[in-house]
C-alpha positions as semicolon CSV with decimal commas, in nm:
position;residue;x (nm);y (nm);z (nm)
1;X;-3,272;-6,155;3,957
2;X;-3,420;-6,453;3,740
3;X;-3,236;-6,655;3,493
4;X;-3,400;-6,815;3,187
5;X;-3,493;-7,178;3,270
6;X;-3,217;-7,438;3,167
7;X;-3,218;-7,804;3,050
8;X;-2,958;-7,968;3,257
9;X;-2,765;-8,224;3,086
10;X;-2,872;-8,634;3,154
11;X;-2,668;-8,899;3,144
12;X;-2,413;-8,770;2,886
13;X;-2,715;-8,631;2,674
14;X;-2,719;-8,287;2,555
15;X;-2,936;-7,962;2,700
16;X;-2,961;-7,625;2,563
17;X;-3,102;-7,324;2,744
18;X;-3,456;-7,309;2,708
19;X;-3,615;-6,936;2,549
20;X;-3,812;-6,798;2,798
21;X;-3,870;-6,371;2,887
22;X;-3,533;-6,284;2,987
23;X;-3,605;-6,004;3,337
24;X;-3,498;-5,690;3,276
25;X;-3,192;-5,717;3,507
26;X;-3,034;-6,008;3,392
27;X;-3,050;-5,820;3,072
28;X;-2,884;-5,525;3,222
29;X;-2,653;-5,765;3,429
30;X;-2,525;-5,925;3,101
31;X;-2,511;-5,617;2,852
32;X;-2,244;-5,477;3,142
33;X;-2,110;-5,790;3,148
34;X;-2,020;-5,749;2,798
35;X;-1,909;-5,368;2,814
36;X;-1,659;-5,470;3,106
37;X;-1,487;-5,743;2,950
38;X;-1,495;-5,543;2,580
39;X;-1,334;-5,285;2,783
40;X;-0,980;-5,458;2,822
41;X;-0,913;-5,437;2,460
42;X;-0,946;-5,053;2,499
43;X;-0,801;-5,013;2,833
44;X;-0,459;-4,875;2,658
45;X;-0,528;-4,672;2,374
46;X;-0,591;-4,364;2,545
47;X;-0,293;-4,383;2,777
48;X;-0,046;-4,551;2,506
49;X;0,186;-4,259;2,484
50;X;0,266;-4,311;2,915
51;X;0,257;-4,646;2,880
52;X;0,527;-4,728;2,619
53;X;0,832;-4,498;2,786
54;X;0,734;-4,644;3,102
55;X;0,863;-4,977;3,013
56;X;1,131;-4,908;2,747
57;X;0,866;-4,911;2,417
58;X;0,956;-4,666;2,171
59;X;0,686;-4,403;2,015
60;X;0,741;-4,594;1,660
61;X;0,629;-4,888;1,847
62;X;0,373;-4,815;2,111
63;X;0,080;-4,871;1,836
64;X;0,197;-5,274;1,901
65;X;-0,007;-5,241;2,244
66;X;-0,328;-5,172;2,110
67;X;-0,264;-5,438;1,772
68;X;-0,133;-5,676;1,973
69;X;-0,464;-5,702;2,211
70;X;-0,654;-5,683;1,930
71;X;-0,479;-5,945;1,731
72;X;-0,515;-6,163;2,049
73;X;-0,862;-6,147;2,036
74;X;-0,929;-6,228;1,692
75;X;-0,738;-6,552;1,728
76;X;-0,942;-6,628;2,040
77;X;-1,242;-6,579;1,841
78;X;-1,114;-6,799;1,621
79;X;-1,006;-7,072;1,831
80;X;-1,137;-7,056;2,170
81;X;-1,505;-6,898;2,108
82;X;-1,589;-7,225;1,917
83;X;-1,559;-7,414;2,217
84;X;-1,895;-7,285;2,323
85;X;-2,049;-7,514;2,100
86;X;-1,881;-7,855;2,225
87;X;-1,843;-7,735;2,600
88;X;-2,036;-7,650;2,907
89;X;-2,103;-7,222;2,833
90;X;-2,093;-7,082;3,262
91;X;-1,778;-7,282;3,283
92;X;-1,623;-7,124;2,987
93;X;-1,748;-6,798;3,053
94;X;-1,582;-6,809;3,447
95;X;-1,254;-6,954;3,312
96;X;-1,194;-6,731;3,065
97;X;-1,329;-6,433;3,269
98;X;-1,086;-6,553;3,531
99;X;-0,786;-6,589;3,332
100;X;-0,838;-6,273;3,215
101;X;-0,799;-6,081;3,541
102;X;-0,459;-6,248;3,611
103;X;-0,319;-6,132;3,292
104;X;-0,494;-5,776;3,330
105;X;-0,293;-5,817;3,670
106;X;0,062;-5,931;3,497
107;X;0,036;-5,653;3,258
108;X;-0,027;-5,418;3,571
109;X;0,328;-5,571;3,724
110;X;0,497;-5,538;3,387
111;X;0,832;-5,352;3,409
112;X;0,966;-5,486;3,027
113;X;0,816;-5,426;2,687
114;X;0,828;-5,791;2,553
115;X;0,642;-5,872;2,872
116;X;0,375;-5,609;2,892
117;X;0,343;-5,685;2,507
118;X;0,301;-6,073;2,535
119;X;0,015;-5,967;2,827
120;X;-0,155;-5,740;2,544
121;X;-0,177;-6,063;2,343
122;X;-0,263;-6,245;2,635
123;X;-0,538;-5,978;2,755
124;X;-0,712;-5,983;2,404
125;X;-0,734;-6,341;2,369
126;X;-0,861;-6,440;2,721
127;X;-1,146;-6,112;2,686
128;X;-1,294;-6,346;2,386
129;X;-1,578;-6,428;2,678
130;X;-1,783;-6,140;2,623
131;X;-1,829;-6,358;2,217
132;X;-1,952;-6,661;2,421
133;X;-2,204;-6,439;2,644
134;X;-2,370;-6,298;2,375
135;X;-2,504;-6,624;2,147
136;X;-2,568;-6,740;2,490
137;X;-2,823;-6,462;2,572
138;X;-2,939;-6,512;2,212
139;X;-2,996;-6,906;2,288
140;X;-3,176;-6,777;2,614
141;X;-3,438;-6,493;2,417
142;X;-3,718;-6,621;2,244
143;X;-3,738;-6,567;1,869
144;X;-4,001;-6,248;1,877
145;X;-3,760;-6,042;2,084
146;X;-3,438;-6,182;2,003
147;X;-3,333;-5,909;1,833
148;X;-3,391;-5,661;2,086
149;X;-3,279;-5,878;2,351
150;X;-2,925;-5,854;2,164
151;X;-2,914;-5,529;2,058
152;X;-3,026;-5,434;2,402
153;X;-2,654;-5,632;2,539
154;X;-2,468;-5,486;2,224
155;X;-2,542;-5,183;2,338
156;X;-2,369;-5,247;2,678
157;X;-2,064;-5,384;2,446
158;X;-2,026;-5,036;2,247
159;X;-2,036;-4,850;2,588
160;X;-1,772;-5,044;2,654
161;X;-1,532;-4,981;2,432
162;X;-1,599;-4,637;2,408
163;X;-1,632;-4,547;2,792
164;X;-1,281;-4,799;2,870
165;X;-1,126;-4,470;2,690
166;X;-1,231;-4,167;2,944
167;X;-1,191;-4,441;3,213
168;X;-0,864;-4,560;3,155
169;X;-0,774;-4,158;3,134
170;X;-0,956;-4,049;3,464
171;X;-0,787;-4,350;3,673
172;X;-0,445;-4,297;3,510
173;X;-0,516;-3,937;3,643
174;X;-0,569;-4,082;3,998
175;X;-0,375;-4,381;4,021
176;X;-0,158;-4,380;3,710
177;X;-0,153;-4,635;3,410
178;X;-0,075;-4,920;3,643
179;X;-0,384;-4,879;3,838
180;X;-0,637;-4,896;3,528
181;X;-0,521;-5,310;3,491
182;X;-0,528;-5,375;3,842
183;X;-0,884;-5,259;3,893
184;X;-0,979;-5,381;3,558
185;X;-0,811;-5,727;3,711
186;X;-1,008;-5,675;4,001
187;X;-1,350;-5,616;3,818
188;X;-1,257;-5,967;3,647
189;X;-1,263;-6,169;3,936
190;X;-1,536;-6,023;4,071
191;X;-1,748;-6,080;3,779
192;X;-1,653;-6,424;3,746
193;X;-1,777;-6,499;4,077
194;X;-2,104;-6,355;4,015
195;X;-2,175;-6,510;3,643
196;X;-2,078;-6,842;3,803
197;X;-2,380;-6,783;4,038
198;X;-2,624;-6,574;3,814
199;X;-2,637;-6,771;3,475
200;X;-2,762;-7,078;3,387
201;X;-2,615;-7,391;3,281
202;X;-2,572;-7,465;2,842
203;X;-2,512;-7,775;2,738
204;X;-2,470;-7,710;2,331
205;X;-2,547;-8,068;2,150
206;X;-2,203;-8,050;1,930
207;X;-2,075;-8,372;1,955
208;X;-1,745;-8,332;1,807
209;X;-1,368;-8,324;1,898
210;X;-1,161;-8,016;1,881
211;X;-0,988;-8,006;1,524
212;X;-1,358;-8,103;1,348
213;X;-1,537;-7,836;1,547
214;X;-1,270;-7,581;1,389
215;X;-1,265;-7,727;1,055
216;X;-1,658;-7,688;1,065
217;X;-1,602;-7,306;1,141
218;X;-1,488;-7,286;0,817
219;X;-1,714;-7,482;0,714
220;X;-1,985;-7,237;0,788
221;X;-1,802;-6,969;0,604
222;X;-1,762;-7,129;0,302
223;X;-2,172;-7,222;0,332
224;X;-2,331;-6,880;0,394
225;X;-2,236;-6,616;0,162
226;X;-2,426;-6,360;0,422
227;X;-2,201;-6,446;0,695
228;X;-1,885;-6,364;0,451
229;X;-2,060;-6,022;0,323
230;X;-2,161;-5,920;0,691
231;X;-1,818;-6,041;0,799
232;X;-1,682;-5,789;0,570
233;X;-1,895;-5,526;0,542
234;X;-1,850;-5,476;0,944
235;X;-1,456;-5,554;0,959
236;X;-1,436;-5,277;0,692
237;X;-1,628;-5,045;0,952
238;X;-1,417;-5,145;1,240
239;X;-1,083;-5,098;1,042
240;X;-1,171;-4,709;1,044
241;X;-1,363;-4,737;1,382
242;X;-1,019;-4,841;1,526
243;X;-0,814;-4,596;1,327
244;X;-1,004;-4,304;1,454
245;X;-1,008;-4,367;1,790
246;X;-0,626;-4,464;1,825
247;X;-0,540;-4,119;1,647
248;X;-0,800;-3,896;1,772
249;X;-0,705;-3,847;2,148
250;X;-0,342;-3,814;2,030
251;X;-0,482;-3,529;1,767
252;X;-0,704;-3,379;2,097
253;X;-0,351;-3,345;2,303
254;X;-0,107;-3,238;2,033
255;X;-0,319;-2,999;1,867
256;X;-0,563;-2,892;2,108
257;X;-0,361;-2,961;2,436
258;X;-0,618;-3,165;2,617
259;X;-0,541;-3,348;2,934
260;X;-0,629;-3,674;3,017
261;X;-0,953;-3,579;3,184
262;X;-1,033;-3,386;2,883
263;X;-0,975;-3,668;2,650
264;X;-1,204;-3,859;2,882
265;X;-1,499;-3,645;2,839
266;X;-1,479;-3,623;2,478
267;X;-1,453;-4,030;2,449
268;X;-1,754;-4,014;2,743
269;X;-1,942;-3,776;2,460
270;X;-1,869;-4,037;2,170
271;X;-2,024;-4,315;2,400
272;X;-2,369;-4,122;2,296
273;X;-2,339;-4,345;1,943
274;X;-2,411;-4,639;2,183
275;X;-2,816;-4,572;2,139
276;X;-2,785;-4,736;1,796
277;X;-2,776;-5,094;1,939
278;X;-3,147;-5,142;2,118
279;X;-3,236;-4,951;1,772
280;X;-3,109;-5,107;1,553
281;X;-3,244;-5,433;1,718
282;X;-3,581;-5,306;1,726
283;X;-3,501;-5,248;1,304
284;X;-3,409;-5,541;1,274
285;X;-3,677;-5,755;1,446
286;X;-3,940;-5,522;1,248
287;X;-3,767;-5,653;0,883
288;X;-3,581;-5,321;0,798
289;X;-3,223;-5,440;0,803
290;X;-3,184;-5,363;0,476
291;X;-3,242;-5,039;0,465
292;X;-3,071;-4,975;0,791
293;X;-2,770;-5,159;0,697
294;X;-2,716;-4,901;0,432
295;X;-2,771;-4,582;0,603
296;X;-2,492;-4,729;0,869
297;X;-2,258;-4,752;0,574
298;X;-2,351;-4,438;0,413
299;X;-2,288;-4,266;0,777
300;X;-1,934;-4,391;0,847
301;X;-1,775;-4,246;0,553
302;X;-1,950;-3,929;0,585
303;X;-1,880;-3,892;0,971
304;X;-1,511;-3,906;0,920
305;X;-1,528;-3,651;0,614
306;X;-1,717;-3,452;0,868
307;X;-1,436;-3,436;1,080
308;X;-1,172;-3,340;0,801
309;X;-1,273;-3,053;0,646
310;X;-1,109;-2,744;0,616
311;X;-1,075;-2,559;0,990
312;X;-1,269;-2,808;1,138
313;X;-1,159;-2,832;1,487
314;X;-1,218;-3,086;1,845
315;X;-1,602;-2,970;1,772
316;X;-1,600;-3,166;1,465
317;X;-1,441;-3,434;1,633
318;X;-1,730;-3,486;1,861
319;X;-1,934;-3,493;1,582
320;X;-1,707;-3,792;1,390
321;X;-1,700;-3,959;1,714
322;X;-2,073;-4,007;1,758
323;X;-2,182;-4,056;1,431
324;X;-1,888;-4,277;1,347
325;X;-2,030;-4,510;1,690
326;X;-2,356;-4,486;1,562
327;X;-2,321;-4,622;1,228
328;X;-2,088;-4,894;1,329
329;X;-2,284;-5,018;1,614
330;X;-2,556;-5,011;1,428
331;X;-2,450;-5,199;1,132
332;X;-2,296;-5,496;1,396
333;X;-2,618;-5,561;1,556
334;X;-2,794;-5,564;1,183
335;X;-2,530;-5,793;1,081
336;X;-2,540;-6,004;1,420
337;X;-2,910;-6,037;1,353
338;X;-2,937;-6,210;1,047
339;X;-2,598;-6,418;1,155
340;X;-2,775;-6,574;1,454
341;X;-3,073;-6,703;1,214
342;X;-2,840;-6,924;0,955
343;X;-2,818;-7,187;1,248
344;X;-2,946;-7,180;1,582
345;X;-2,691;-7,484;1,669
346;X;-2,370;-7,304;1,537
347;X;-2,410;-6,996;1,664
348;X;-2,111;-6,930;1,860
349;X;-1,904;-7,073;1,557
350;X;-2,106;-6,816;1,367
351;X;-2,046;-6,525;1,579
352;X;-1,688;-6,647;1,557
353;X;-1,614;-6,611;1,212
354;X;-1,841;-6,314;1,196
355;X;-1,648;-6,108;1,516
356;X;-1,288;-6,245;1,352
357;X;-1,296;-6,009;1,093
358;X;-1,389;-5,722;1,267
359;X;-1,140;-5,717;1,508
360;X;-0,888;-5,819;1,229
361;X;-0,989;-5,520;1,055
362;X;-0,996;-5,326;1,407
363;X;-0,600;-5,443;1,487
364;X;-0,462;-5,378;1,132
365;X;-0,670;-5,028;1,147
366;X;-0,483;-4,964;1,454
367;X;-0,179;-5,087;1,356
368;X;-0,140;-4,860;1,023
369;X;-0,299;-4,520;1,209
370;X;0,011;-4,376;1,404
371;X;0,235;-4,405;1,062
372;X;-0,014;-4,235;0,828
373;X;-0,118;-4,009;1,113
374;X;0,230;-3,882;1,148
375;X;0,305;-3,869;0,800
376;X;0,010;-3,693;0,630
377;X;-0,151;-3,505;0,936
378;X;-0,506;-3,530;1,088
379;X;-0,734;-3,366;0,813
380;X;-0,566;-3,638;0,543
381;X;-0,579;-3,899;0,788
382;X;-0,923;-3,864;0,815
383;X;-1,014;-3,887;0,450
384;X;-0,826;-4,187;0,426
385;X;-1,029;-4,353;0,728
386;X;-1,311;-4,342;0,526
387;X;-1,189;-4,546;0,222
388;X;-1,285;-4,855;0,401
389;X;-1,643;-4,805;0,509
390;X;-1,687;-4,641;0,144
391;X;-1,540;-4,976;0,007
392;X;-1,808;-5,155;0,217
393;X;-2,130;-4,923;0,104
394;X;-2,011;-4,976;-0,282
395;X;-1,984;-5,378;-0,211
396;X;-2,283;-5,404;-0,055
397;X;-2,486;-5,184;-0,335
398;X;-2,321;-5,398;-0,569
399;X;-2,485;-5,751;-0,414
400;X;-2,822;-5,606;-0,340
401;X;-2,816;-5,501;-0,731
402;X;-2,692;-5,831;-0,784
403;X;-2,959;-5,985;-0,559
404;X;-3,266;-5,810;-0,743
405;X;-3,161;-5,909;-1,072
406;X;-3,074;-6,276;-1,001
């Protein structure tokens, strides 16, 4: 396997990767590097409902798993994925990866719900790696493929979140819940090990301490008004994203008494939306973001109306499932795209802001879905879902408009 050539750091002095043709296996290597630490946020969701009695967590409650993990991770994007800019990127990368399988492990041990809940915070903001391997692989791709370099790695992000689900459901089957974090854990330190040995050395030039480098994150939002729009437009997309897929295997066993293996192979069928990453790369490299940017919000809305009309049944929901992946994956690597190109330096403080509001709309999507779920039913739920990405398609027709007139 052959890693891009590096710079290596003199006498104090700042290096940076050097672009060069990234082999296809280190591609491979570090798009399911990406899915497998992705995956931790997800781990739960499926298996929430034999989680929470487990260790004392009431029903009303049990949502706070997923929200919490998710809430971790947007404050590690905010406060620990900047560090990739001022420090040493492998180093990072290992620590976090590492710290991450011990608190995959303590949530695995966990026996009380303030404990197992602090470890969902925990587990969210130590998975913030996978945000520092990706502007690293974009640092490492040269400009004419850049694009399909990450979409290629986004793709093995979306795979992750979506296959964590029928995972998580077929080892709960074998080993119960406890055995999805220890071999998650497990698959930490292993990984760890490997990237420390695989990827090359970054040294970013920041020269900064701690409390500037975050002030300058935002900074950067306040500069770029398409970082803010894509920031939005996608956290809008996730908010729904997240909704639907912390309801929908509860729907799949209340209405339509699935099992866990069952809900595994419909999440395994959703993973399909995955194929919109190395597309929408490809898209995006060729100048057609535009356009593509607003079929992916015109899809989302539509695929969870699909999914709410009148008799529709789990049918349906396979369809919601993969066109809801499709638009949203394809709308983050669009987004991620023209993020990377406002500054080549900043890029990880880019990605930060622009991968905060995402999962910030991902944890409060999660964290509203079980209350409106239960009180309005799945077919009103639904409708609802798609409020935000329909918010998102009107704001962004309303600053193209804008655009062409100014």
């Amino acid at each position: 396997m052959t890693v891009a050539n590096s710079a290596t750091a003199d006498t104090g002095t700042a290096s940076a990767v050097a672009p060069s043709a990234l082999s296809n296996s280190l591609v491979l290597f570090l798009a399911f590097c990406c899915g497998a630490v992705v995956a931790n946020l997800y781990y739960a969701q499926p298996i929430v409902e034999l989680i929470a009695p487990s260790i004392g967590l009431s029903k009303a409650h049990a949502s706070l798993i997923v929200s919490l993990t998710q809430f971790g991770y947007a404050l590690g994007l905010l406060f620990l994925v900047p560090l990739a800019d001022l420090l040493e990127n492998r180093r990072l990368l290992v620590g976090f990866t590492l710290a991450a399988a011990l608190c995959l492990a303590a949530a695995g041990l966990s026996h009380t719900p303030s404990l197992f809940l602090i470890c969902s915070l925990l587990i969210g903001l130590t998975s913030v790696a996978v945000q520092i391997l990706v502007p690293l692989a974009a640092h490492m791709a040269p400009e004419e493929s850049r694009g399909r370099v990450v979409g290629n790695i986004m793709s093995g992000l979306l795979l992750g979140i979506l296959l964590s689900r029928p995972l998580a459901s077929t080892l709960t089957e074998a080993f119960g819940w406890r055995g999805v974090f220890f071999s998650a854990a497990a698959l930490m330190a292993l990984m760890a090990l490997v990237m420390g040995l695989l990827l090359p050395h970054r040294h970013p030039a920041h020269r900064a301490g701690y409390v500037s480098l975050i002030a300058s994150v935002f900074a950067l939002a306040r500069r770029y008004a398409v970082l803010r729009e894509r920031a939005l437009y996608q956290g809008l997309l996730f908010a729904s994203f997240s909704s639907f897929w912390t309801i929908a295997p509860i729907e799949l066993v209340r209405q339509f008494g699935f099992n866990q293996t069952e809900v595994a192979i419909f999440a395994l069928v959703g993973a399909v939306g995955a194929i919109a990453a190395p597309i929408a790369g490809r898209l995006a490299d060729a100048g057609h973001g535009t356009r593509s940017t607003a079929v992916a919000l015109l899809l989302a809305p539509l695929a969870l109306l699909a999914g709410s009309l009148p008799g529709a049944g789990w049918l349906w929901m396979i369809v919601s499932a993969v066109l809801l992946d499709f638009a949203v994956q394809l709308n983050m690597v669009l987004g991620q795209r023209e993020v990377y190109a406002l500054d080549p330096q900043s890029r990880a403080r880019l990605n930060a802001v622009y991968m905060t509001s995402i999962f910030v709309g991902g944890a409060l999507g999660s964290l509203i879905a079980s209350p409106i779920y239960e009180h309005v039913g799945w077919a009103s739920f639904a409708c609802l879902s798609a409020l935000p990405p329909v918010l998102a398609m009107l704001l962004f027709v309303f600053r193209s408009r804008s655009s062409r007139e100014g």
